[in-house]
C-alpha positions, 0 to 999 in steps of 0.5 A, a space after each residue: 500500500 505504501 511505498 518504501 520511499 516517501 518523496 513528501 516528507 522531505 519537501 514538506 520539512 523544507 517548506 516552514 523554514 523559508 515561511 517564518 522569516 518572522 522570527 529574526 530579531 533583527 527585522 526593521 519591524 521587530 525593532 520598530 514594535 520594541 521601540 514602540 512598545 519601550 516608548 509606550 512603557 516610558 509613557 504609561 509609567 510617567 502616567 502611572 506616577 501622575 494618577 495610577 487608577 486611570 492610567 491603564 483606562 486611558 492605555 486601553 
């Protein structure tokens, strides 16, 4: 029924390695997302010291 050599899975291991080019942590866009999300941290912070109830209300 099954063949003793299976051609598919092979090319099917090669297939998610050229797919997920997202996991390189130095993508222009990676960066700008942390500097983005460090930028925000700073900003909630300073918020948070100012008045600490509405700070995650006004985030969100």
């Amino acid at each position: 029924m099954y063949s003793p050599h299976t051609p598919h899975p092979t090319p099917y291991t090669l297939h998610p390695t050229p797919y997920t080019p997202h996991p390189t942590p130095y993508t222009p866009l990676r960066r700008s997302f942390l500097r983005a999300n460090v930028k925000k941290y700073y900003e909630n912070s300073e918020k948070v010291n100012q008045m600490p109830q509405n700070s995650c209300v006004r985030s969100l």
